[in-house]
C-alpha positions in Angstrom: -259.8 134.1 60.0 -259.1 133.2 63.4 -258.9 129.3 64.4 -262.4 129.0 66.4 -264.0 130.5 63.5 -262.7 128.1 60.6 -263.4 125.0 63.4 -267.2 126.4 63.5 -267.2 126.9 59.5 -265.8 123.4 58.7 -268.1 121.5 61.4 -271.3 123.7 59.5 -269.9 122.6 56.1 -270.0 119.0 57.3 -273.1 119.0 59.0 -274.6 120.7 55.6 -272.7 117.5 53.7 -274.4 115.2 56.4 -277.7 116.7 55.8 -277.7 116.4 51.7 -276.6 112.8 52.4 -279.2 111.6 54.3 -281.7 113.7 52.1 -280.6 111.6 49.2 -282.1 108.8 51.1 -285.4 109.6 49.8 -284.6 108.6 46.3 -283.9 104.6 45.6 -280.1 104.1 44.3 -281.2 101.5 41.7 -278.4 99.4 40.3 -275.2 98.8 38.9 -276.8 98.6 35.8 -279.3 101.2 36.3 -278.4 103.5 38.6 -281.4 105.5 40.3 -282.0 109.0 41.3 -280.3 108.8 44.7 -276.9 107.9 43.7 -275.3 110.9 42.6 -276.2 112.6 45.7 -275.1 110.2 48.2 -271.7 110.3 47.0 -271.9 114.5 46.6 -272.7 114.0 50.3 -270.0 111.9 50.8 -267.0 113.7 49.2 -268.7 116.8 50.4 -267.9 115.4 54.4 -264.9 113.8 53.4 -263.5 116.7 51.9 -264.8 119.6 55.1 -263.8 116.6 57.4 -259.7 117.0 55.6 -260.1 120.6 56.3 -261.1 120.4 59.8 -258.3 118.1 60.4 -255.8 120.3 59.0 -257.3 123.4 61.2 -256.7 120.8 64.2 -253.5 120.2 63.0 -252.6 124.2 63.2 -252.5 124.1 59.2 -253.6 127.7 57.8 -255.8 127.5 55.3 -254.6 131.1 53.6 -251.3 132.7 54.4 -252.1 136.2 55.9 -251.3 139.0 54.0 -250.6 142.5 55.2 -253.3 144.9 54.7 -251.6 147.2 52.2 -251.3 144.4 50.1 -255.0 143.2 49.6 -257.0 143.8 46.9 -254.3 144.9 44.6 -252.5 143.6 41.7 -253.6 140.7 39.0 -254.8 138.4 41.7 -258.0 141.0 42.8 -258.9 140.9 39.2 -259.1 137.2 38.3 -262.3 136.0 39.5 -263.7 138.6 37.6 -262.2 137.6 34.2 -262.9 133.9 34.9 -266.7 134.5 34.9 -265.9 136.8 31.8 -264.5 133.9 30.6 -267.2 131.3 31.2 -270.1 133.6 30.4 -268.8 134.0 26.9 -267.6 130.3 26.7 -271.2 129.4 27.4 -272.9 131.8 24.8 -270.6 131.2 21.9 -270.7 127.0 22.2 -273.0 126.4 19.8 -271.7 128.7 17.9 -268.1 127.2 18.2 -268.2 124.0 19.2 -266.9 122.2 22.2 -263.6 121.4 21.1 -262.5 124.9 20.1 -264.5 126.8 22.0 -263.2 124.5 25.3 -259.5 124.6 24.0 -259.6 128.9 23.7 -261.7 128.9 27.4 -259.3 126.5 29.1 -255.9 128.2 27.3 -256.9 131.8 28.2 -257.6 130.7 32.1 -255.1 128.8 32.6 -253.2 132.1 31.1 -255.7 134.0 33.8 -254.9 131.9 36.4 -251.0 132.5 35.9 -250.0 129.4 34.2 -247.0 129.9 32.8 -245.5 129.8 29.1 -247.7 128.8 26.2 -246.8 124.8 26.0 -248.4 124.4 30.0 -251.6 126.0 28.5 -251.3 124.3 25.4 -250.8 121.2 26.4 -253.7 121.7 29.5 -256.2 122.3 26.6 -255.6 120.0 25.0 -255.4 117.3 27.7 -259.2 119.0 29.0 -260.7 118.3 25.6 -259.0 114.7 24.9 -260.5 113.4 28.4 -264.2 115.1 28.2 -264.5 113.3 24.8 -263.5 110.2 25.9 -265.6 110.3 28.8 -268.3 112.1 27.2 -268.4 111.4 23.9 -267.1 107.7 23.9 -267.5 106.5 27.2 -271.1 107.9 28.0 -271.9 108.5 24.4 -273.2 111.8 25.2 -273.4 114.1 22.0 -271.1 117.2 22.5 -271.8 120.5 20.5 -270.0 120.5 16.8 -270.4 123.9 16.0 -272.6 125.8 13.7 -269.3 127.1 12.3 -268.8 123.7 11.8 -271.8 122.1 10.0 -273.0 121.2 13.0 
């Protein structure tokens, strides 16, 4: 992608983060200890600039986002292949979760991408699963005391 067109797509993406900021202003932000409707989406809006703004500035900065590659290259090997088996993945991750629960069925969908993804050895992916599942329960499960699915293999 030439430079004039990634300064055009990063100034749209901000003006689209701009726009679902100040659309959040129709909603009230409530309070610290009850947070309204509009919250979530002013700070969406916010990262969302924040985050096209960083990428503008490294496009000014003459920061690529993408190394070119040459053209016999594209579109072969592993790396054409693995969006593909990520929404494999996360389609059958999502049908079989009440089924397996969210601890196993998170630990074998987070171990096989990371695999996917080209993460290497089996402690990295071992150790990634487990990490994913430790933090979602304590922010989930403890800290927002949100109920997580157990499993019908399980007991439910």
């Amino acid at each position: 992608m030439s430079r004039k067109a990634e300064w055009v797509v990063y100034l749209l993406l901000i003006l689209i983060g701009a726009l679902y900021f100040f659309a959040a202003f129709q909603y009230s932000i409530g309070e610290a200890t009850n947070p309204g409707p509009g919250l979530m989406p002013r700070i969406i809006g916010i990262v969302f600039v924040a985050l096209a703004g960083y990428l503008l500035v490294g496009a000014g900065l003459g920061h690529k986002s993408q190394p070119e590659k040459p053209k016999e290259e594209e579109g072969r090997g592993r790396e054409s292949h693995t969006p593909l088996w990520v929404t494999i993945i996360l389609i059958v991750y999502t049908a079989t979760l009440n089924l397996l629960g969210f601890a196993l069925g998170s630990f074998l969908a987070v171990f096989i991408l990371g695999k996917i993804m080209g993460l290497e050895g089996w402690k990295k992916s071992m150790v990634l699963s487990i990490g994913v599942i430790v933090c979602a329960q304590l922010l989930f499960g403890f800290a927002l005391d949100v109920p997580l699915p157990k499993g019908a293999i399980w007991g439910r």
